[in-house]
C-alpha positions in Angstrom: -32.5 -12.3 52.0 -30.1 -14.7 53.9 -28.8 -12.8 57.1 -25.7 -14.0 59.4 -25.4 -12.7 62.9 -22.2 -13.5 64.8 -22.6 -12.9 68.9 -19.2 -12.9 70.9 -20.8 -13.3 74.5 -18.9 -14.4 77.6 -18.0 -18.3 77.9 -20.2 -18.9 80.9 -23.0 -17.5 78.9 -22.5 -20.2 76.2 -25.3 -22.3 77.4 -27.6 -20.0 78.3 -27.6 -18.6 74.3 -27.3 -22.0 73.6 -30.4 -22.7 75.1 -32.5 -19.7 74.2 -31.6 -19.8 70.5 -33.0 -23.8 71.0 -36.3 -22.3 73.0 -36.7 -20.1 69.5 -36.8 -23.0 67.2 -33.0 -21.9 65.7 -31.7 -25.3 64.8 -29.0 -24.4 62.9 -25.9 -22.9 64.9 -22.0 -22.9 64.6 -19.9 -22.1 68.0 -16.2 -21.3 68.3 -13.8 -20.5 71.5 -12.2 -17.1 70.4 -10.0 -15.0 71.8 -10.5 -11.4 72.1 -10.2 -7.6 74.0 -12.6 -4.7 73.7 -13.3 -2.0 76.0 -12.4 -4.4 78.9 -8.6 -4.6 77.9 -7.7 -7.5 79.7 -6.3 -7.9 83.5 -3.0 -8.1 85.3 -1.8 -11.4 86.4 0.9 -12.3 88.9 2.6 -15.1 87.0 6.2 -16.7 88.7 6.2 -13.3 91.0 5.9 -11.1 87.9 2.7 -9.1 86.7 2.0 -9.8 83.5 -1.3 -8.0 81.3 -3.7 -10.6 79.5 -5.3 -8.2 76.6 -6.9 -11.3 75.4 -10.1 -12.5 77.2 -11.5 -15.8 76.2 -15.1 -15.8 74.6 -17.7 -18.0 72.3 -18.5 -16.9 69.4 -21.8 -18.4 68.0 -22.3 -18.1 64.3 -26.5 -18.6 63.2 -27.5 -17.9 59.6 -31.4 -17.1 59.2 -33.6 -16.6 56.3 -35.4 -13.6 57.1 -35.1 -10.1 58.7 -38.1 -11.3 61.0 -35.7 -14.4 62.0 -32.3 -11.7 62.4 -34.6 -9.9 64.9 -35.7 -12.3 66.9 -32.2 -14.1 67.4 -30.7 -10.6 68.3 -33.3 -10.1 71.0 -32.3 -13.6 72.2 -28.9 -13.2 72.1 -28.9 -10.0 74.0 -30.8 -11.0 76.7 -29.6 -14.1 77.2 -25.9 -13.3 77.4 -26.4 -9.8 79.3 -24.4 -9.3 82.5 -24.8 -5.6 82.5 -21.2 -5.9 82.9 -18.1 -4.8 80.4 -17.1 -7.1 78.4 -20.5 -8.9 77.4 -20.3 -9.2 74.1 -20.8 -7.8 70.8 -23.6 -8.5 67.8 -23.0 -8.3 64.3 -25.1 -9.2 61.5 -24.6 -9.2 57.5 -26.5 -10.5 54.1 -24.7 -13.3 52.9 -24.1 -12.7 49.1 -25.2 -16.8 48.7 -25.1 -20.0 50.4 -25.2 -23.7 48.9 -26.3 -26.9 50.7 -23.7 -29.3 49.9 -25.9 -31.9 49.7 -28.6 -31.3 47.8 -26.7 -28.3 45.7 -29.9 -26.2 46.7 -28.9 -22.2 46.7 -30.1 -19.3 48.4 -33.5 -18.9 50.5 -33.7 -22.4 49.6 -30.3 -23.5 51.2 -31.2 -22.1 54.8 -34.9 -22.3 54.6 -34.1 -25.7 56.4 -32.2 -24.2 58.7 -34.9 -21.8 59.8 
């Protein structure tokens, strides 16, 4: 089974997940700057003298694709506790299957494709 998880997690949390995830052995790992609102809604802002609402907060995404529900458990239990504030607006975990994946280089598919990955 080849698993995706996708972690939105604050931007000053970025290197601590960064670093945990290394501490685990993940090697393989894509990260994005995103922009997003959940529960938090955003803030007011006094912009020119005028209050304005930012509903977007900025956040990292960090994209890691694993080869086993052993691996998805582990990098969720990293994730969370590396990027918890106990605060709104720390983040949200999703993971998937992934129907297939294909190492462009070698044209490997599969278990195979991500087994070097993790």
């Amino acid at each position: 089974m080849i698993i995706k998880i996708e972690a939105i997690v604050r931007e000053e949390k970025m290197e601590d997940v960064k670093e945990a995830l290394n501490g685990i052995g993940v090697n393989g790992i894509t990260v994005s700057q995103v922009i997003g609102c959940g529960t938090q809604r955003g803030y007011t802002e006094v912009v020119r003298g005028t209050e304005i609402d930012i509903m977007m907060q900025p956040k990292v995404k960090f994209e890691i694709v694993v080869s086993s529900e052993e691996w998805e458990e582990k990098v969720i239990k990293t994730v969370r506790e590396s990027a918890y504030t106990g605060e709104v607006g720390d983040g949200k975990i999703f993971s998937y299957e992934i129907r297939n994946a294909v190492k462009i280089r070698t044209n490997e598919t599969g278990y195979d494709a991500v087994q070097g990955t993790i």
